[in-house]
C-alpha positions as CSV (number, residue, x, y, z in Angstrom):
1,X,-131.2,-66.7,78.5
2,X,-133.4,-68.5,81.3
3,X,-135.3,-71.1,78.8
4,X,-138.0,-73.1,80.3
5,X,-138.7,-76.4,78.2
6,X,-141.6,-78.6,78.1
7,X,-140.8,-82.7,76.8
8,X,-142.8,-85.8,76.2
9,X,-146.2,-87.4,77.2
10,X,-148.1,-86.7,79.9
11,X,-150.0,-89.8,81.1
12,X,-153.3,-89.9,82.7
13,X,-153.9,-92.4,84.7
14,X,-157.5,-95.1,84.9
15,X,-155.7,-97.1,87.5
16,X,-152.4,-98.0,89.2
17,X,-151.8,-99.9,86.4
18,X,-153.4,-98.5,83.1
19,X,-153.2,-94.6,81.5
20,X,-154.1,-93.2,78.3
21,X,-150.7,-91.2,76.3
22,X,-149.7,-90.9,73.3
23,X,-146.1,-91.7,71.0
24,X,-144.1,-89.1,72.4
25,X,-140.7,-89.9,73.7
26,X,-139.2,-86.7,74.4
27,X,-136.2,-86.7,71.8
28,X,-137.2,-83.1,70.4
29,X,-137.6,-81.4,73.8
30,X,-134.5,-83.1,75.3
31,X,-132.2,-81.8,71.7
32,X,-133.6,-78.5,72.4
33,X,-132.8,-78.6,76.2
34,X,-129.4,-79.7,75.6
35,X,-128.8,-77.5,72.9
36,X,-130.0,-74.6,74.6
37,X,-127.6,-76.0,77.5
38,X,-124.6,-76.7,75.2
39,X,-124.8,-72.8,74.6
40,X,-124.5,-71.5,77.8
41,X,-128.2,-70.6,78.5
42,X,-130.0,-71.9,81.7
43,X,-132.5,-74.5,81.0
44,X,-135.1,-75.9,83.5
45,X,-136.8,-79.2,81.6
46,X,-140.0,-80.2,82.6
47,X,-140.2,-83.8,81.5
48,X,-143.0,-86.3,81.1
49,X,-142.7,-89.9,81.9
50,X,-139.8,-90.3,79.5
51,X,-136.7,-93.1,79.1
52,X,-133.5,-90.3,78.0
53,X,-131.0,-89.3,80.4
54,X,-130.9,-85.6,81.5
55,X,-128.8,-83.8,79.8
56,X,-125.2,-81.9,80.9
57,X,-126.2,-78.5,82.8
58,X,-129.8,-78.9,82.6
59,X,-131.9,-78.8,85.7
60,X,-134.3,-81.4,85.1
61,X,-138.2,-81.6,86.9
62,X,-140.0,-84.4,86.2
63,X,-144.2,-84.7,85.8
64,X,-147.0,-87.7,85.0
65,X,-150.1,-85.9,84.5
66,X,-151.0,-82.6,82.5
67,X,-151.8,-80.9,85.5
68,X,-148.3,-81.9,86.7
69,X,-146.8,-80.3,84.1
70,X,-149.3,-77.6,84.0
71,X,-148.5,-77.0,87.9
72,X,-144.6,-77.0,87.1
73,X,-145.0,-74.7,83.8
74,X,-147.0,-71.9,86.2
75,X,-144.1,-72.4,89.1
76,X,-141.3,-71.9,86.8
77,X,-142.5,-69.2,84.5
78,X,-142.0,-66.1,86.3
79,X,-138.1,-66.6,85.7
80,X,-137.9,-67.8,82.2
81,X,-137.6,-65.5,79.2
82,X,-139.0,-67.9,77.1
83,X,-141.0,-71.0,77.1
84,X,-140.5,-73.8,74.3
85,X,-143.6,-76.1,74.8
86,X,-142.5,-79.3,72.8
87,X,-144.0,-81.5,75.4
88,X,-147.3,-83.8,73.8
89,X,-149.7,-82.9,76.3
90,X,-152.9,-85.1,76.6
91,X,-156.0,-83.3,75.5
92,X,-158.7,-85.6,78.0
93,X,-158.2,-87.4,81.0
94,X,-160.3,-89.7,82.8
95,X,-163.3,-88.4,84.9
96,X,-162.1,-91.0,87.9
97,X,-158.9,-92.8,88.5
98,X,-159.3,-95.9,90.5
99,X,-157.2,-96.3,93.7
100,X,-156.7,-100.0,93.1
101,X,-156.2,-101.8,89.9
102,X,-159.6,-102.3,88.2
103,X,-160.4,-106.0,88.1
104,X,-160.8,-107.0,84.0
105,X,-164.3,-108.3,84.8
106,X,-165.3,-105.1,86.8
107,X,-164.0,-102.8,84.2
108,X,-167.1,-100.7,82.3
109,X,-166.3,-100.9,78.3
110,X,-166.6,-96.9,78.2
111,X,-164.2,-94.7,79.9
112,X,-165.8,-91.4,81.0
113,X,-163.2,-88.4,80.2
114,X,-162.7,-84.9,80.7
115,X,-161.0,-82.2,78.7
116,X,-157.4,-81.4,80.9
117,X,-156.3,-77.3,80.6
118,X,-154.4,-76.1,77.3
119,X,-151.2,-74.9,79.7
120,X,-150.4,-72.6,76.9
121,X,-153.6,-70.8,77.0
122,X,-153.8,-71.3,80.6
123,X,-150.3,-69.4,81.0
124,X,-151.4,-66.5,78.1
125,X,-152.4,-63.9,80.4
126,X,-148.6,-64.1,82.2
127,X,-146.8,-63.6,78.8
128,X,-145.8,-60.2,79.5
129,X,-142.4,-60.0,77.1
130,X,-141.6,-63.7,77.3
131,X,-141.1,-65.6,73.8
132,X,-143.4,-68.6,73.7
133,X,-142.7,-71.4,71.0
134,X,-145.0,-74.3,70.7
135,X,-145.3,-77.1,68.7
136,X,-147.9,-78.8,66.6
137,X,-147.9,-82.3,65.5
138,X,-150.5,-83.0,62.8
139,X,-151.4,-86.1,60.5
140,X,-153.6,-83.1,57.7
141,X,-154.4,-80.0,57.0
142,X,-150.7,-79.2,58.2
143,X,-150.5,-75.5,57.5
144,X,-153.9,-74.7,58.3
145,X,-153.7,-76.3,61.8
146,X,-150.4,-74.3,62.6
147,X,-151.5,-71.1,61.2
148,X,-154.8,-71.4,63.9
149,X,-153.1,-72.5,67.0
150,X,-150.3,-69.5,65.8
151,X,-153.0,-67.0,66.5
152,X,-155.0,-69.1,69.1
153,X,-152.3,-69.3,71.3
154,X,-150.3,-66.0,70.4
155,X,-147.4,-67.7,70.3
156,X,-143.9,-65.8,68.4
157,X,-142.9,-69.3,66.7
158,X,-145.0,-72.4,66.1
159,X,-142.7,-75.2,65.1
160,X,-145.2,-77.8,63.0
161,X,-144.2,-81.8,61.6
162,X,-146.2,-84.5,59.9
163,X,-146.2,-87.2,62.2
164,X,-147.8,-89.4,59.6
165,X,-144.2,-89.8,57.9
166,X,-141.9,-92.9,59.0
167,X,-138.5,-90.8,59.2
168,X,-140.6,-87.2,60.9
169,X,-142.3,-88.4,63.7
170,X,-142.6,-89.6,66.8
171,X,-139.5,-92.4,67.8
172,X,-137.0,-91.5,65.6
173,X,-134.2,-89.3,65.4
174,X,-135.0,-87.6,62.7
175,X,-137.4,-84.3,62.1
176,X,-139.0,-82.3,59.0
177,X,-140.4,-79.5,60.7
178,X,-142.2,-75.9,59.6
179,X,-141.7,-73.0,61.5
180,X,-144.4,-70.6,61.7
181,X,-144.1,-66.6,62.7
182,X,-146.8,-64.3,62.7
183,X,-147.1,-61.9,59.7
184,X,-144.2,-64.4,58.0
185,X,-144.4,-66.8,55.3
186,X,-143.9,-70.3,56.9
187,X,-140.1,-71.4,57.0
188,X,-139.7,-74.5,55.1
189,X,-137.0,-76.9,56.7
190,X,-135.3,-79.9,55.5
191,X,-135.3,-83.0,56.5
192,X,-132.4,-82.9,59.8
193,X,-131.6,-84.2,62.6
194,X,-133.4,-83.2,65.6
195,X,-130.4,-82.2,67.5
196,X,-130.3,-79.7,64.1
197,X,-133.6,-78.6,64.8
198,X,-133.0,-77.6,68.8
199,X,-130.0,-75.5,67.0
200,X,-132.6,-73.9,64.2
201,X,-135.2,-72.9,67.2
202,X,-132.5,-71.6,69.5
203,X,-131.0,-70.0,67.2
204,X,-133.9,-68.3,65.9
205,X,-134.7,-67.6,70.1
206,X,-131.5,-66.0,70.7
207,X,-131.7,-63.7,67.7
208,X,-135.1,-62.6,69.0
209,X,-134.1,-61.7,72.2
210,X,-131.7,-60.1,70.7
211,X,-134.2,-57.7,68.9
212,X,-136.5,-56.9,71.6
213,X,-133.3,-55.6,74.0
């Protein structure tokens, strides 16, 4: 399998110096990279600014900005039979990023932004047979969030967590995660290691591949 995987923040810059983000460090997208890797597979990792090593046998391209990683998604896609898009991509950016660090007493209190691209629905029309898996990290209305980018985004498997809870969220090692199919009941799984996640959504990858052959 040629898996292309998606990890971490994107980071949009005001300044130099300052960007909006978010928590994301990357530990999910890295497991499932080097899980993916530890069976054989190719894996091409597009990575956000991130502080993890690459892992073993995976060919590693690293992005800033949603665009970036929007830019290395659409250059990489045409030889990937699936996509795992665990990155936390930022949903706005700001209108104008300032060539030099913006002087504190210069600085407007109100930071115009604009909307960046959803890569996955930017991507949709390329699809063809590829599997795409995407993620959703919510705070409420768990299920019902998961269930509307499902269809939204017509992804095969939408992998949802709770973000609000200490030991599933972002920074740790640990994950609770939901895995959502179309036409399935949602796929309850325990509390695991994310390394035993990346196995679960592998797993789960390779036995659909199998299916459509």
């Amino acid at each position: 399998m040629n898996l292309l995987v998606t990890a971490g923040p994107t980071r949009e810059m005001i300044d130099p110096v300052r960007f909006l983000s978010n928590r994301s460090t990357g530990k999910m997208g890295f497991a499932v990279a080097r899980a993916a890797a530890c069976h054989g597979h190719n894996v091409r990792l597009v990575a956000g600014p991130v502080a993890l090593p690459t892992p073993e046998g995976v060919t590693r391209i690293d992005v800033t900005s949603a665009l970036d990683m929007l830019a290395a998604v659409e250059q990489n896609l045409g030889e990937c039979d699936a996509l795992v898009m665990s990155a936390a991509v930022a949903d706005w950016r700001p209108c104008h990023t300032a060539a030099q660090k913006l002087k504190k007493s210069a600085m407007r209190p109100v930071i115009e932004l604009e909307p960046n691209p959803d890569i996955l629905k930017t991507i949709a029309p390329r699809k063809g047979k590829k599997i795409f898996v995407g993620f959703a990290a919510e705070t409420e209305n768990l299920q019902e969030e998961a269930q509307r980018k499902l269809a939204a985004k017509n992804l095969d498997l939408l992998v949802a967590n709770d973000v609000s809870q200490p030991d599933a969220g972002f920074e740790v090692d640990t994950n609770r995660v939901i895995f959502f199919t179309p036409n399935n009941p949602p796929e309850h799984l325990p509390l695991m290691q994310k390394s035993e996640v990346a196995e679960r959504i592998i797993s789960w990858l390779t036995n659909k591949l199998l299916r459509q052959d």
